[in-house]
Structures are given as structure tokens and as C-alpha cells.
N, C-alpha and C positions, 0 to 999 in steps of 0.2 A: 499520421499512422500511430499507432497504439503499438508500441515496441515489447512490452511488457506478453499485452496478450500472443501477440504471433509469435513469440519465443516460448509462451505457455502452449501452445495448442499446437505450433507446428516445429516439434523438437528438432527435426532437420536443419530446421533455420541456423546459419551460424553467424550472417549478415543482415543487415537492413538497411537500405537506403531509399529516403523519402521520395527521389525522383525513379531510381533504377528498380525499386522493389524490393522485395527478399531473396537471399540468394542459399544454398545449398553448401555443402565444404567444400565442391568442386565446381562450384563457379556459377552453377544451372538456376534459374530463376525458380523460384516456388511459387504457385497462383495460389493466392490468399484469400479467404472468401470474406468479404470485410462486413458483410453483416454478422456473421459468426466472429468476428473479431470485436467489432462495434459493444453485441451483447456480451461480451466476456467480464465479468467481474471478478476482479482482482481479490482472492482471498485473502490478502496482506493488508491490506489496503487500512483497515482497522487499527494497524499496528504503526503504521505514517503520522495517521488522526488523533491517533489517541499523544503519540511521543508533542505534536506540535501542541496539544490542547494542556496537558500537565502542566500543574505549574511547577518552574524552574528549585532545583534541589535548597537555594536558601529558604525559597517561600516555601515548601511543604517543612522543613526545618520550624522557620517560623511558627507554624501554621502549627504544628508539634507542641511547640513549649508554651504557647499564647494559648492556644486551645483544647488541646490536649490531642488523644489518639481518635476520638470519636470525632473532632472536626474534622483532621487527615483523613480519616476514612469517607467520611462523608463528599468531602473533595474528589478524591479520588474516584471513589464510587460512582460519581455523578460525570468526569470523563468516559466512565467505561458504561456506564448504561448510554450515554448518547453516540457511544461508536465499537456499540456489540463485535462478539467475536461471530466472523460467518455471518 
């Protein structure tokens, strides 16, 4: 189950569990409709993608004084066009 989206879509939820379901703040099951869950795309999602794809602060350092600001950018650049905002 996609814990993310049924906390995005069904604000009630304040539990989850993968055999019992989703639960309510008072204990009451929530029916999930898990094709609407399935399709749900994570607006952040971009922001996961891009932190793991960076390269780590000595190499853009590096990447600074070896090549200047125009490599850095270039680098850079080319994480964020491969994992767009939205």
C-alpha cells in the first residue's frame, strides 16, 4: 500500500496497516479506493530524485574550482531537467 498517497487523499487517515487497512482517530476503518490511490502521484517526489542524483558537496566543490561555475551549473542543471518540478 502506498502510505504516502492515502495520507495525501484521505486526510482522515491517522493509521495504516498493510493487513488491517487504514484507520480513522477513532479506531473506524476508512475504505480506500486503491485505484485512486495506485494513480496518485507524489508531488515531492522530484525533490527524493533530484537530493539522491546530486553529486555529493565535495564533488560540486571540486567540480567549482576544477571547472569553474559554468561546469557546476551545467551539472546541476542536468539533475534538474531529468527530474522536473511537477
Amino acid at each position: 500500500m502506498n502510505h504516502n498517497a492515502i495520507y495525501a487523499i484521505y486526510p482522515q487517515v491517522v493509521t495504516i496497516d498493510d493487513t488491517a487497512g487504514a484507520m480513522d482517530k477513532d479506531g473506524n476503518k476508512v475504505e480506500i479506493d486503491l485505484t485512486v490511490v495506485n494513480a496518485w502521484v507524489d508531488p515531492n517526489a522530484y525533490k527524493r530524485q533530484r537530493a539522491a542524483e546530486y553529486p555529493s558537496i565535495p564533488d560540486q566543490l571540486d567540480l567549482l574550482y576544477h571547472g569553474g561555475m559554468d561546469a557546476w551549473k551545467t551539472a546541476i542543471q542536468a539533475v534538474k531537467d531529468k527530474y522536473p518540478k511537477g
